[in-house]
C-alpha positions, 0 to 999 in steps of 0.5 A: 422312829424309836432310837435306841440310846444304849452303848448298843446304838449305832453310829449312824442311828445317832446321826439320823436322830440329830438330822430327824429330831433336832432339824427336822422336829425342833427338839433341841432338849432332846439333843443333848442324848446324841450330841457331846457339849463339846462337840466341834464344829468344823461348818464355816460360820457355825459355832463349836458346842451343844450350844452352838448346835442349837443356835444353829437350828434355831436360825435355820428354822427361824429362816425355813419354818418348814425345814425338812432334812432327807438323809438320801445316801449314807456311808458309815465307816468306824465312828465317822457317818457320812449323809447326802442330805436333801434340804428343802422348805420355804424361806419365811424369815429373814436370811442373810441381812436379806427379806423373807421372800416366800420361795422355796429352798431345795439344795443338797447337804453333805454332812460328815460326822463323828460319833465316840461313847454314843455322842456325836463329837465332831460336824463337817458339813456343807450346804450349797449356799450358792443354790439357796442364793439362786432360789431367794432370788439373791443373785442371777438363776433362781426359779 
């Protein structure tokens, strides 16, 4: 999917292509055209900064090698983006102090971001942490 990355581009365009190329592809050089160096995160537990963004990735994608991220609902209202996201892959690192354990993750995602001069500048994200820890098997209810 091509991305336009003009002043003409749209806030929701921005945010796919955080979502599609940085998660989705690993491409962490390629962030820096739709993510501001100082972009805030307000995630718990994530850091502030373009910096803190590609740490992220790269620990996600280190804990599910076959991340996929599939922007299911979308809502855009001025500079501010909101995506239903649906996280799935397999959990073939270690996560959370825990072993690899080979079993699939598959949770929903809401993200909320700002977008201002054709960057994303602020994140609000949650992920459904208690469903990951059911499905690797850290706690009573997994698959």
């Amino acid at each position: 999917m091509a991305i336009e990355t003009s002043t003409t581009a749209t806030n929701e365009q921005i945010c796919r292509a955080v979502i599609e190329r940085g998660f989705n592809d690993g491409d962490l050089d390629g962030l820096e055209a739709f993510v501001a160096h100082d972009i805030v995160e307000h995630q718990e537990g994530s850091t502030s900064g373009l910096d803190g963004l590609r740490a992220l990735i790269i620990e996600l994608r280190s804990q599910i090698p076959d991340l996929h991220l599939e922007i299911q609902d979308t809502v855009t209202s001025g500079d501010t983006v909101w995506f239903r996201i649906r996280a799935t892959g397999t959990n073939d690192g270690p996560m959370w102090g825990r072993p690899a354990t080979g079993r699939p993750i598959d949770i929903t995602v809401m993200d909320v971001m700002r977008v201002a001069d054709g960057r994303m500048v602020e994140h609000w994200g949650v992920a459904d942490r208690l469903a990951v820890l059911k499905q690797i098997g850290a706690m009573g209810g997994g698959r």
